[in-house]
PASEBA-1860 file (N, C-alpha, C; in nm, 3 decimals):
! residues 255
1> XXXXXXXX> 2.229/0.349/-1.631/2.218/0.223/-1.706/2.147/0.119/-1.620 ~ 2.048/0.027/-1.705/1.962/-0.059/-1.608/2.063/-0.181/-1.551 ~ 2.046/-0.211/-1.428/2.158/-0.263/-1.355/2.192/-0.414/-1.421 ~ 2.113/-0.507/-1.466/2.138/-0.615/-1.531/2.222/-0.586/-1.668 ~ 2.185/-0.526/-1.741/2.241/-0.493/-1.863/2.396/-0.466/-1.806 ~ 2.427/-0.362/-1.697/2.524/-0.316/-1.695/2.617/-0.461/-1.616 ~ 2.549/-0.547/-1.580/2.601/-0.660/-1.490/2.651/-0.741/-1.611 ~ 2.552/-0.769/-1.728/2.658/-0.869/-1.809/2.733/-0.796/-1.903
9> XXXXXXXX> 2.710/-0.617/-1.949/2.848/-0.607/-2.011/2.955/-0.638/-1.945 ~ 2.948/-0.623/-1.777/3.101/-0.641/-1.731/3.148/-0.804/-1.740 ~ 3.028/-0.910/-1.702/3.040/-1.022/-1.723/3.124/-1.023/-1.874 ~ 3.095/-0.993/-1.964/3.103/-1.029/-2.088/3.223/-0.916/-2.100 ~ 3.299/-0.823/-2.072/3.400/-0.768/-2.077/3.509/-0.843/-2.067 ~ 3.464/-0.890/-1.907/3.593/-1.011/-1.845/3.614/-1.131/-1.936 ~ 3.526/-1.215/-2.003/3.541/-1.298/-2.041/3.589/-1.263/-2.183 ~ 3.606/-1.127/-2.266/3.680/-1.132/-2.356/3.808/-1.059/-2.342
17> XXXXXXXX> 3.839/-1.023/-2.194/3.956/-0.998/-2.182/4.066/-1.123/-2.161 ~ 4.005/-1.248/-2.128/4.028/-1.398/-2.113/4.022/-1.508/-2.210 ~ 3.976/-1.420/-2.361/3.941/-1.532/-2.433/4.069/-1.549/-2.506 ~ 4.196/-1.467/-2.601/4.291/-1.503/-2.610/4.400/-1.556/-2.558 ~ 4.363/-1.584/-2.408/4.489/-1.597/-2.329/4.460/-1.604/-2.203 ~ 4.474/-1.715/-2.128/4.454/-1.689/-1.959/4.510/-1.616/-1.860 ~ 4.444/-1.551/-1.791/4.518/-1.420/-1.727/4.476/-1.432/-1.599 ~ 4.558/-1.306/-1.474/4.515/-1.337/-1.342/4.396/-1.241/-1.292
25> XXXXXXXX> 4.395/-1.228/-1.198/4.311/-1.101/-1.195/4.348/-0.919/-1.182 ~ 4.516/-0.911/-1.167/4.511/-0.769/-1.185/4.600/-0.732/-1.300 ~ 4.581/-0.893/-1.371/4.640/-0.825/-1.549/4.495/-0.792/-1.597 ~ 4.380/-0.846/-1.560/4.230/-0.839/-1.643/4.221/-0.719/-1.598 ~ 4.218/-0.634/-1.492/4.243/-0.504/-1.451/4.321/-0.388/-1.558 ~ 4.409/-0.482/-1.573/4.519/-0.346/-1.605/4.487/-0.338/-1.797 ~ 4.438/-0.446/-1.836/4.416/-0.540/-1.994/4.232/-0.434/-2.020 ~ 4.189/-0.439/-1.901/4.035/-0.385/-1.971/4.074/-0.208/-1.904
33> XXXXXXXX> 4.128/-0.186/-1.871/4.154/-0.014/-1.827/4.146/0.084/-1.919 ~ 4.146/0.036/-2.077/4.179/0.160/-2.163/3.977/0.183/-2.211 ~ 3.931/0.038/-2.148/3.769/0.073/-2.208/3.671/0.067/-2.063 ~ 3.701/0.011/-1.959/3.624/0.020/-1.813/3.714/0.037/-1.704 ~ 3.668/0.089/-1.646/3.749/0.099/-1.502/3.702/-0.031/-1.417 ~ 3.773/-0.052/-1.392/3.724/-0.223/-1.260/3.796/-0.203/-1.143 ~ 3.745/-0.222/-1.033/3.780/-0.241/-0.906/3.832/-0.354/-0.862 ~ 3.927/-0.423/-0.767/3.932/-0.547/-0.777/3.785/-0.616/-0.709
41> XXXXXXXX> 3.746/-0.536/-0.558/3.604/-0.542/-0.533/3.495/-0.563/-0.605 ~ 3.491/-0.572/-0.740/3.370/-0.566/-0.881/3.415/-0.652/-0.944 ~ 3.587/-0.659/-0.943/3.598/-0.810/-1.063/3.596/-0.990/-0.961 ~ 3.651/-0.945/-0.860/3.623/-1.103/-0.825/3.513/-1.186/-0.791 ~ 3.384/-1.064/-0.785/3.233/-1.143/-0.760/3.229/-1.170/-0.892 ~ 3.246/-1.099/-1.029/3.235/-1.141/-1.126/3.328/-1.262/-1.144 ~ 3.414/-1.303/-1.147/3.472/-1.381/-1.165/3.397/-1.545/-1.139 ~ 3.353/-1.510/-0.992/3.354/-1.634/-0.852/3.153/-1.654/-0.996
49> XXXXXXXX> 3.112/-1.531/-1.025/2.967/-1.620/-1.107/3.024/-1.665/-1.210 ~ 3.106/-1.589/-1.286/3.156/-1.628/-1.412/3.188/-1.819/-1.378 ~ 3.277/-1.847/-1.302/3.292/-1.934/-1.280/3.175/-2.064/-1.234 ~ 3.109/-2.004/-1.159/2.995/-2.127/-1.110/2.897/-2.153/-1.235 ~ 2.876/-2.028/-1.318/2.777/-2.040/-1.461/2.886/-2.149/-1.571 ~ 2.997/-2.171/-1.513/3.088/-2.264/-1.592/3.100/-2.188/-1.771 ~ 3.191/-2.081/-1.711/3.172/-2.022/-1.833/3.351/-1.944/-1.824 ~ 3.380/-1.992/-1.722/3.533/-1.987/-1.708/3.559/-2.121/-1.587
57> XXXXXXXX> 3.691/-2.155/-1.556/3.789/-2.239/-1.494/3.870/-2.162/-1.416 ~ 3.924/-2.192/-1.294/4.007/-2.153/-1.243/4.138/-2.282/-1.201 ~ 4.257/-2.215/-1.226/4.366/-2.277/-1.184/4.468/-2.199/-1.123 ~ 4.592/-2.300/-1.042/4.674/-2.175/-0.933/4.850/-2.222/-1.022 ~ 4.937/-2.137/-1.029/5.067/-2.144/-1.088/5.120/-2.096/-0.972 ~ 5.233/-2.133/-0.947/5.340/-2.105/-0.857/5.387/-1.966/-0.942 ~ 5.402/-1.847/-0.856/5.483/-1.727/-0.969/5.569/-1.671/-0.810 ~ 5.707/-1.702/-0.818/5.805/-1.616/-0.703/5.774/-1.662/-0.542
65> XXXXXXXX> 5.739/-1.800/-0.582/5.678/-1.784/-0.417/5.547/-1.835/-0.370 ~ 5.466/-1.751/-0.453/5.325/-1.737/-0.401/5.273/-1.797/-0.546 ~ 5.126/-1.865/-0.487/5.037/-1.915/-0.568/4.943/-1.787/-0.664 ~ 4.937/-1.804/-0.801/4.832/-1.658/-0.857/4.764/-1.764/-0.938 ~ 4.634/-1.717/-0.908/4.516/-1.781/-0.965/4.470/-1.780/-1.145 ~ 4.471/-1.835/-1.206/4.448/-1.769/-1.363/4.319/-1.851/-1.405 ~ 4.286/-1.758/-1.494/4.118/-1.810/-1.571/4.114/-1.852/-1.690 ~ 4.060/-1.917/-1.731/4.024/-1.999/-1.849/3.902/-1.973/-1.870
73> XXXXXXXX> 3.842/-1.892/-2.015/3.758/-1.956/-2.061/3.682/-2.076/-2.147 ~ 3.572/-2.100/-2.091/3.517/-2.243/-2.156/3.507/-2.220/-2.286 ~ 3.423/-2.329/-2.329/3.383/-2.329/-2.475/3.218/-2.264/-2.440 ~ 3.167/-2.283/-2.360/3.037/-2.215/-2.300/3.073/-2.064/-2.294 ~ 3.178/-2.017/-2.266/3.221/-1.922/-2.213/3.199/-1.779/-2.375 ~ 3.277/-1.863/-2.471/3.308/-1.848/-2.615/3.132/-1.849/-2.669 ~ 3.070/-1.933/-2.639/2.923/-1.922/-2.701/2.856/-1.793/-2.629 ~ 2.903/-1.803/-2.492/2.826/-1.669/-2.422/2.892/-1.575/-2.517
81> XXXXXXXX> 3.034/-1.496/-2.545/3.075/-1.412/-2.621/2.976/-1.400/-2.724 ~ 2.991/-1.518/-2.836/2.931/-1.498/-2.965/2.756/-1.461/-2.925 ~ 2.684/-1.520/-2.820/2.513/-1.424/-2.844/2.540/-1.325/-2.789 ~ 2.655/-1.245/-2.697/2.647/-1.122/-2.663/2.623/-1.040/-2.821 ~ 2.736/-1.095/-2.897/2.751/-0.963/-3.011/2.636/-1.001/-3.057 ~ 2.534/-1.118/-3.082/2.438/-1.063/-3.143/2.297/-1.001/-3.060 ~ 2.338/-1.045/-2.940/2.247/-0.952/-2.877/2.289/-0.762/-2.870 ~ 2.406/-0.747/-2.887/2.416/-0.602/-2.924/2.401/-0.553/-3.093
89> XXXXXXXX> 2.353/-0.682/-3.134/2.327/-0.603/-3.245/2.201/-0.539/-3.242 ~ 2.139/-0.648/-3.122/1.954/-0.563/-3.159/1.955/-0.474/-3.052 ~ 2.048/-0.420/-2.977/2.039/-0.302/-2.911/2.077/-0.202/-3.011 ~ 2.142/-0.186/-3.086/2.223/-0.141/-3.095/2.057/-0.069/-3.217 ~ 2.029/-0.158/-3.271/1.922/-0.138/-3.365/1.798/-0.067/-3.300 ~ 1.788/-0.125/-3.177/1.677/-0.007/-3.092/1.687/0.085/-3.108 ~ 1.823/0.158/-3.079/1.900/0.257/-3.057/1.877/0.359/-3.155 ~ 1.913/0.342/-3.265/1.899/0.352/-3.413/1.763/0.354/-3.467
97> XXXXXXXX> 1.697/0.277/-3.417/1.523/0.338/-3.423/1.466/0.445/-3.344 ~ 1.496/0.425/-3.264/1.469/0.554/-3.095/1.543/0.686/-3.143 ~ 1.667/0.662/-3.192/1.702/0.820/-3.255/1.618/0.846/-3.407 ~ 1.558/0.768/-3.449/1.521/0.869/-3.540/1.395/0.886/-3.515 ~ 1.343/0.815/-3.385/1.169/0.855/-3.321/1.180/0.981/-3.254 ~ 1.286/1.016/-3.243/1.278/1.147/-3.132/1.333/1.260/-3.260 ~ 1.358/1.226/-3.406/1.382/1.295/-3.487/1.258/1.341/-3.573 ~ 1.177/1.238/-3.591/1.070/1.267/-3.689/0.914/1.284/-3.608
105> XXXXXXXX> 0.915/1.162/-3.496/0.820/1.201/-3.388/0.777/1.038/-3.463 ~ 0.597/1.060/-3.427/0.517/0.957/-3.410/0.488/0.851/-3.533 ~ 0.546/0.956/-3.680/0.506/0.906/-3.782/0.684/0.829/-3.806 ~ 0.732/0.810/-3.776/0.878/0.711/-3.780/0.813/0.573/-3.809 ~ 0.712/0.511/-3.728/0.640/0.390/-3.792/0.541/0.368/-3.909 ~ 0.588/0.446/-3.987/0.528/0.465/-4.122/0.628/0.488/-4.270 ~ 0.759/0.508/-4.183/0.856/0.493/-4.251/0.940/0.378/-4.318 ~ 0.832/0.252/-4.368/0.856/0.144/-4.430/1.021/0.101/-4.521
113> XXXXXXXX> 1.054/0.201/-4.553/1.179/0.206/-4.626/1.286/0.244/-4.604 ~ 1.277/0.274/-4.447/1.388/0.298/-4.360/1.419/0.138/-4.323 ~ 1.584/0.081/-4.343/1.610/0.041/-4.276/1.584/-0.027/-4.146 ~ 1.586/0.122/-4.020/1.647/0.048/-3.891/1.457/0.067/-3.851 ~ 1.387/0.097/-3.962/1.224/0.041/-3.889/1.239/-0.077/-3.919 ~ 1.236/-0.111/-4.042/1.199/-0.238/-4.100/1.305/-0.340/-3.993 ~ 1.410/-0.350/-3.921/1.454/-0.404/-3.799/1.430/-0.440/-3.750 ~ 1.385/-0.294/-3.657/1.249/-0.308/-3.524/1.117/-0.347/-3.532
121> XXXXXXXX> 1.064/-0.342/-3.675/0.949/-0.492/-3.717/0.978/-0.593/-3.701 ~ 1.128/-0.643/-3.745/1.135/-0.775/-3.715/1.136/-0.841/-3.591 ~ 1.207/-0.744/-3.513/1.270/-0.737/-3.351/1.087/-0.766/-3.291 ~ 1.037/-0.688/-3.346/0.880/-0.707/-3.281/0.862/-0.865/-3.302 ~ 0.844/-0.868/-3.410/0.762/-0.966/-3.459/0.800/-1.099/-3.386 ~ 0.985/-1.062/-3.350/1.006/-1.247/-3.317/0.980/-1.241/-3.180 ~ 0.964/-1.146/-3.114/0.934/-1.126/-2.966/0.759/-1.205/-2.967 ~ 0.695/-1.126/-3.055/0.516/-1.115/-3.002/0.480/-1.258/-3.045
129> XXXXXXXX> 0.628/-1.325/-3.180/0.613/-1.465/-3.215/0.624/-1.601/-3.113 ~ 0.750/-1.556/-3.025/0.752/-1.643/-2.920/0.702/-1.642/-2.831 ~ 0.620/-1.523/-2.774/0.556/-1.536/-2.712/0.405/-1.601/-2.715 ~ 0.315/-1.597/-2.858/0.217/-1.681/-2.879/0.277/-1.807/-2.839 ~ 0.344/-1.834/-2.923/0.439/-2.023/-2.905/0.387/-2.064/-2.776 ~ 0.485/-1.946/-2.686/0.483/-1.970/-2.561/0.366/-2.027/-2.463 ~ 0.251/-1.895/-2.494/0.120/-1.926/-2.466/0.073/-2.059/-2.477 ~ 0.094/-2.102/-2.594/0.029/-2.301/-2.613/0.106/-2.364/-2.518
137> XXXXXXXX> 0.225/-2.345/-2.533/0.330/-2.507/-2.492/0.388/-2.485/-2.353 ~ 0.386/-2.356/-2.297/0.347/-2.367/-2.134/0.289/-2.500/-2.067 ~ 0.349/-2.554/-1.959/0.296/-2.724/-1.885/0.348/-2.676/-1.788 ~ 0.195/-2.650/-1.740/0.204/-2.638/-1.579/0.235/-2.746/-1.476 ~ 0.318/-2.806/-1.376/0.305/-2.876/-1.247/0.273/-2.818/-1.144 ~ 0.185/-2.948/-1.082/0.127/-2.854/-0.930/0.232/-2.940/-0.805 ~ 0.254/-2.817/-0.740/0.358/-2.869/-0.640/0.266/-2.915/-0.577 ~ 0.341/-3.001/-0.423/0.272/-3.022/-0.328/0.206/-2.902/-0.202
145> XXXXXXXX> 0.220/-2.782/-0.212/0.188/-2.659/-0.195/0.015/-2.659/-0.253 ~ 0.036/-2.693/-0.382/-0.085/-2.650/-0.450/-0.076/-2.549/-0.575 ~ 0.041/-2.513/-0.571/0.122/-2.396/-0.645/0.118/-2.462/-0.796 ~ 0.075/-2.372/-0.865/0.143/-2.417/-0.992/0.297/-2.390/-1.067 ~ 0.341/-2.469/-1.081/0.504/-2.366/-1.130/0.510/-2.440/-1.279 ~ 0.547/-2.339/-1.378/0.595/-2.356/-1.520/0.748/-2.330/-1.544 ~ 0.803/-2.351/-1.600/0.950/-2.297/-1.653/0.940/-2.314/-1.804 ~ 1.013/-2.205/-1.841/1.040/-2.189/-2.057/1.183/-2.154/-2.019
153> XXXXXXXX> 1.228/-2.165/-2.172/1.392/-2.110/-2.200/1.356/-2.059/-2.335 ~ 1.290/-1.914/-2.301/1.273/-1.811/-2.442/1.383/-1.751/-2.446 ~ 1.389/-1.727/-2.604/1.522/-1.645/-2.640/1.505/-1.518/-2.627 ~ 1.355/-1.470/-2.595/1.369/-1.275/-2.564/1.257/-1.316/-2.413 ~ 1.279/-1.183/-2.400/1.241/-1.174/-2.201/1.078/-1.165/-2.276 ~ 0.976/-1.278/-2.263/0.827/-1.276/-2.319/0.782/-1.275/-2.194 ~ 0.789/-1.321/-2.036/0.717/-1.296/-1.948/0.603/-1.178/-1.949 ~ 0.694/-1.104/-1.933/0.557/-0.973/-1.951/0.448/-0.987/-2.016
161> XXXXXXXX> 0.430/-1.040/-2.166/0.338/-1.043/-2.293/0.263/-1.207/-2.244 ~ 0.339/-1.283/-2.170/0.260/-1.335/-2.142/0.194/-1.351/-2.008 ~ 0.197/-1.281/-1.928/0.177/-1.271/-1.778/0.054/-1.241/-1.700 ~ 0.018/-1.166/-1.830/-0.176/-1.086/-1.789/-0.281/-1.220/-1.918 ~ -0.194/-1.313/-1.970/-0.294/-1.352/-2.040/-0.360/-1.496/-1.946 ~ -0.238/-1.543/-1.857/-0.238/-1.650/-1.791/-0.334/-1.606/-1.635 ~ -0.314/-1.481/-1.589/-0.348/-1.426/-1.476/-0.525/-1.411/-1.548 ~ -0.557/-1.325/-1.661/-0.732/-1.380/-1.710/-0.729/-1.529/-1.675
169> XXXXXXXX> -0.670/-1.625/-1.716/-0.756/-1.759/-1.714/-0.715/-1.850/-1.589 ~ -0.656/-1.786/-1.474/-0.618/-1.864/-1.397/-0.609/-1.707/-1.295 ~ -0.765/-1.698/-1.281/-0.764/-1.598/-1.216/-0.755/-1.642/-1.030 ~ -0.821/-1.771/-1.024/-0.838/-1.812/-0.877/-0.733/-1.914/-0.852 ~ -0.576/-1.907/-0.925/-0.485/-2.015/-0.900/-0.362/-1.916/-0.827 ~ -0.272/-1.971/-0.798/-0.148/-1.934/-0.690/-0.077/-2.021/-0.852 ~ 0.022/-1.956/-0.909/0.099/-1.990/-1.018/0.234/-1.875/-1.024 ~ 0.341/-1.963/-1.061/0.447/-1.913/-1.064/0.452/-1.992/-1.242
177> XXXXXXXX> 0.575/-1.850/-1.347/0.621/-1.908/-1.491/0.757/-1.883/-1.444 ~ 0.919/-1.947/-1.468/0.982/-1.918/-1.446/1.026/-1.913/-1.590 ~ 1.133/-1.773/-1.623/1.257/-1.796/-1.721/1.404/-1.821/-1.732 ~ 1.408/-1.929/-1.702/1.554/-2.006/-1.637/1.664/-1.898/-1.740 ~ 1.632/-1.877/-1.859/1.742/-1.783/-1.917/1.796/-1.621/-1.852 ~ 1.671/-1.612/-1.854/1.713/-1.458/-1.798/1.679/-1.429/-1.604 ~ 1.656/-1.548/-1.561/1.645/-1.585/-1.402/1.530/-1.477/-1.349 ~ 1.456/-1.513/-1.459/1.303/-1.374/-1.374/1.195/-1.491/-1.364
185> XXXXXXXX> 1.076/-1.407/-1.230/0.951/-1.518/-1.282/0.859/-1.406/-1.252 ~ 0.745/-1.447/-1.310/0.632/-1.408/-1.295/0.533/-1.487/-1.165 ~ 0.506/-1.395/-1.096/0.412/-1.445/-1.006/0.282/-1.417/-0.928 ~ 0.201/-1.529/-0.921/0.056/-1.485/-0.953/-0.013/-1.508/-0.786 ~ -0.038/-1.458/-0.713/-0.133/-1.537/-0.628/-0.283/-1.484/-0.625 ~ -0.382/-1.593/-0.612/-0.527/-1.576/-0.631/-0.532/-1.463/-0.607 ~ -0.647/-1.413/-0.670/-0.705/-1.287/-0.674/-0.657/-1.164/-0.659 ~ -0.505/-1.153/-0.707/-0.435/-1.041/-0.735/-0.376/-1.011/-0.841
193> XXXXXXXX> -0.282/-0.905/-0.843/-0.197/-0.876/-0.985/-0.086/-0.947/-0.903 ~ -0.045/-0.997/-1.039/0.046/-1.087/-1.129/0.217/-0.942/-1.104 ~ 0.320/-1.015/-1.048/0.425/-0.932/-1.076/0.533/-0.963/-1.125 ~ 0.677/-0.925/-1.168/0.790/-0.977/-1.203/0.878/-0.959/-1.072 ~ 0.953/-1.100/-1.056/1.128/-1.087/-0.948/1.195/-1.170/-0.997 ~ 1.273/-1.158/-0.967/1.427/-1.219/-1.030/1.425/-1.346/-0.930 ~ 1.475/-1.450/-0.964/1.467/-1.557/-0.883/1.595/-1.662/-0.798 ~ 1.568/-1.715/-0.726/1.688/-1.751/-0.693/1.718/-1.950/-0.743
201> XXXXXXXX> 1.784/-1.993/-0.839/1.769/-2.068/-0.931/1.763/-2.170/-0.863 ~ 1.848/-2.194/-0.741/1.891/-2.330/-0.694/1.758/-2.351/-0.605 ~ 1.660/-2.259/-0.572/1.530/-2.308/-0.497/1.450/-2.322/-0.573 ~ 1.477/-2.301/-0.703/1.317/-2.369/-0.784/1.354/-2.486/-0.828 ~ 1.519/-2.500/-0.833/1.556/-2.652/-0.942/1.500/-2.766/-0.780 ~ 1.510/-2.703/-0.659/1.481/-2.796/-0.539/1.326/-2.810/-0.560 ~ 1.233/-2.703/-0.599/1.095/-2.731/-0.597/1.082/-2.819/-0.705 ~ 1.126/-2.825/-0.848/1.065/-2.860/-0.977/1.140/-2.997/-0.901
209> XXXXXXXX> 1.240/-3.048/-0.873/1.269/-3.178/-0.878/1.238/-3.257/-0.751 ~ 1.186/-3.232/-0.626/1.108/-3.258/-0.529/0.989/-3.258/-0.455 ~ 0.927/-3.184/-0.535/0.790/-3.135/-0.496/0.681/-3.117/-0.613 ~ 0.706/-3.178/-0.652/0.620/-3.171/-0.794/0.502/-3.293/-0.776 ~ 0.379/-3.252/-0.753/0.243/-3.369/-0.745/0.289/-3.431/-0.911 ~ 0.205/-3.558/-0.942/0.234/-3.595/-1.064/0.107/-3.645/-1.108 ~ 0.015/-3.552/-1.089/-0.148/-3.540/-1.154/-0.140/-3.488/-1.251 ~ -0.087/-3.342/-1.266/-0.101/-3.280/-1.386/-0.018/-3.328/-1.543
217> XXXXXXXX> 0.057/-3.366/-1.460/0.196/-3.485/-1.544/0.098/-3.590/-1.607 ~ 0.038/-3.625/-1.548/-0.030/-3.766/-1.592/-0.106/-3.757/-1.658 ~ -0.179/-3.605/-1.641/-0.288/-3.554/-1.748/-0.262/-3.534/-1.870 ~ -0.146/-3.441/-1.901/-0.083/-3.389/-2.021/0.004/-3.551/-2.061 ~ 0.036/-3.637/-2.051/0.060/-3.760/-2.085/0.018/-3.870/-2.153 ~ -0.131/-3.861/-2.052/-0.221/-3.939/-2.118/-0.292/-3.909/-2.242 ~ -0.333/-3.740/-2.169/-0.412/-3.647/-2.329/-0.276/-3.705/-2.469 ~ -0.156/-3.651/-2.469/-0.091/-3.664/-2.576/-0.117/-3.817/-2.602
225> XXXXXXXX> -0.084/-3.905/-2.533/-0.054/-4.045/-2.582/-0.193/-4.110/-2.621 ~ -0.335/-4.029/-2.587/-0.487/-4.124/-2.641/-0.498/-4.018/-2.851 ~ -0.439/-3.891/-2.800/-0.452/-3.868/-2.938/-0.364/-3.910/-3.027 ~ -0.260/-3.940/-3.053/-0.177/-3.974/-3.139/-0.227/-4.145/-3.178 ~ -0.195/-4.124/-3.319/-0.259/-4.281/-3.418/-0.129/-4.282/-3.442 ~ -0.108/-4.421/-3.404/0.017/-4.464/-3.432/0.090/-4.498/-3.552 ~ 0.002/-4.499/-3.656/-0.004/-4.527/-3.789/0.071/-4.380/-3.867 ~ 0.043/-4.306/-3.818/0.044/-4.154/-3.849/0.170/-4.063/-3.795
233> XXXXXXXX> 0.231/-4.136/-3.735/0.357/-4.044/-3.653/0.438/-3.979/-3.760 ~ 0.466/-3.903/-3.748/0.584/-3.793/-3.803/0.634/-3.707/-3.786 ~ 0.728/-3.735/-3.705/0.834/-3.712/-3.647/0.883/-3.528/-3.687 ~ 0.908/-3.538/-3.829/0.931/-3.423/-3.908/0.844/-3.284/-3.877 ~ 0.696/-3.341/-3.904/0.603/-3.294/-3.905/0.572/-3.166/-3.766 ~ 0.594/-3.315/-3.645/0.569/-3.271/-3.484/0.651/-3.166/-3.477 ~ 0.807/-3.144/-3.535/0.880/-3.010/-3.512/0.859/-2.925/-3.552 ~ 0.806/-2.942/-3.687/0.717/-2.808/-3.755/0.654/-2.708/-3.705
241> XXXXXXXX> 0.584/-2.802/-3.602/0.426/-2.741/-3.518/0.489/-2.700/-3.386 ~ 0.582/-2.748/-3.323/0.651/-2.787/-3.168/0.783/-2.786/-3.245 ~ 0.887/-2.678/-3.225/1.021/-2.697/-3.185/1.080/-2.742/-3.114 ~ 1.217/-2.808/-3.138/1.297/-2.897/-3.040/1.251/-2.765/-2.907 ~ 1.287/-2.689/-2.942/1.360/-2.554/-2.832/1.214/-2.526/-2.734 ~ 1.168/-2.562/-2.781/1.019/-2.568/-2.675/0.970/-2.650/-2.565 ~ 1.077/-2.754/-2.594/1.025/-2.916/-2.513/1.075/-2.915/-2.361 ~ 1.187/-2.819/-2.335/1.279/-2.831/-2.170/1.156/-2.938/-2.112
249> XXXXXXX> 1.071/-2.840/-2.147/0.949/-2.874/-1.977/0.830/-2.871/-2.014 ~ 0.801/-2.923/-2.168/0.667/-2.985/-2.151/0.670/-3.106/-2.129 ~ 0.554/-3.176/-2.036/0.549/-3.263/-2.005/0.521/-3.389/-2.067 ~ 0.460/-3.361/-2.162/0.414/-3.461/-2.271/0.563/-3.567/-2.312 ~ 0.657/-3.412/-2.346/0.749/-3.480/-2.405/0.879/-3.537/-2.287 ~ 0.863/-3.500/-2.141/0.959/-3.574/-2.067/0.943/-3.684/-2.051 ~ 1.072/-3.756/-2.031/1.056/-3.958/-2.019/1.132/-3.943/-1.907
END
C-alpha cells in the first residue's frame, strides 16, 4: 500500500475511534484491534500530528494515582472524518473501474452505460477541470533568492497535470508550486526537469511570509486594478469566472 494513503487511513482510524467518546491511548488500541493492529510505537506519532494539525486536543485526568492523557476530537477533526468518506468513495470507484478494465481489457472505455465508467468520467473530468482553473489563477512571488514560489489549495493532487505546462513557459526560471493540501511541491530549476517532494510546511510559511520581493505583487495589482471600470463591478459575476476557493494566494485579490 502507497505509504501516504496508508498514513491517513491510520490518521483517520484514530480519529474515529475518538469521535464518540474521548479515550486514552491503550483503550484506542484495544477499541481499533478487531479492524487494525496498532502498536503503541505507531499510535502516539499519530496522535502528537493528529494533534498539532488541530484535529484532536489533549487533556490529563487523575485515574489511581497517576495522570492518563485523553483525546478529544475537534470539530476540524469531524470535517476531516466526513471528506475521508467521501474521498473513499472515489477510491473505492477507481477500484470498481480497474476491476472491470482487467475484465473486459481496453474497450471498458467505451462502455458508456456502465455505471462505474460513467464515474471515472466524472472523476476525470473534475481533476483535468481544476487543473485548467489552476493553470490561469496560479500568482507567482519572487523571493529574495530570485526563486519563484506559488501555493494553491486544490481539492485533487493537479501538480503533476500542471507541472510540464509551467516548466514549457518558464523554461529559464528556478520556480517552486506548492500544494499546502496534500504538502507536495513541484520543483523547477533552470534548465532542467521539473520534479515532485513532499515539503516541509513550516519553511515555506517562513519563505512566503518573509522573503517575498513585492514586484511581482505590484504587477498583478496594478494590472487588476487599471482594468476594472468601476462602473461595471460585479461582484456575482467575478465568482462565476474566479471562485472564492481559488483566491488563498492570488495576489490581485490579497489586502
Amino acid at each position: 500500500m502507497d505509504i501516504q494513503l496508508k498514513r491517513g487511513l491510520l490518521d483517520v482510524c484514530v480519529l474515529a475511534a475518538i469521535k464518540n467518546e474521548d479515550s486514552y491511548g491503550y483503550q484506542i488500541i484495544k477499541d481499533m484491534k478487531p479492524y487494525v493492529e496498532l502498536s503503541e510505537s505507531t499510535l502516539y506519532p499519530i496522535l502528537r500530528r493528529l494533534e498539532a494539525a488541530e484535529l484532536l486536543t489533549v487533556y490529563t485526568v487523575e485515574r489511581n494515582g497517576r495522570l492518563r492523557k485523553y483525546y478529544h476530537i475537534t470539530e476540524q477533526g469531524i470535517r476531516r472524518l466526513g471528506d475521508f468518506k467521501e474521498e473513499w468513495k472515489e477510491i473505492m470507484a477507481i477500484y470498481r473501474f480497474l476491476k472491470l478494465g482487467f475484465r473486459y481489457g481496453a474497450g471498458i472505455t467505451d462502455m458508456h452505460a456502465k455505471e462505474e465508467v460513467c464515474r471515472m468520467f466524472e472523476l476525470c473530468r473534475n481533476v483535468t477541470n481544476e487543473s485548467h482553473s489552476f493553470r490561469e489563477f496560479v500568482r507567482f512571488a519572487e523571493l529574495e533568492s530570485g526563486i519563484l514560489l506559488a501555493r494553491i489549495k486544490p481539492k485533487n493532487f493537479v501538480l503533476p497535470l500542471m507541472a510540464g505546462h509551467f516548466a514549457d513557459r518558464l523554461p529559464e526560471e528556478h520556480f517552486v508550486i506548492i500544494d499546502d493540501n496534500n504538502e507536495m511541491g513541484v520543483f523547477h530549476e533552470r534548465g532542467k526537469q521539473w520534479f515532485l517532494s513532499p515539503i516541509d510546511k513550516e519553511a515555506i510559511e517562513g519563505l512566503w511570509n518573509s522573503e517575498r520581493a513585492k514586484g511581482y505583487e505590484q504587477l498583478w495589482k496594478t494590472f487588476f486594478k487599471a482594468i476594472a471600470i468601476e462602473q461595471r463591478r460585479n461582484y456575482k459575476c467575478q465568482r462565476n469566472f474566479c471562485a472564492l476557493r481559488y483566491r488563498d494566494y492570488m495576489l490581485e485579490f490579497d489586502n
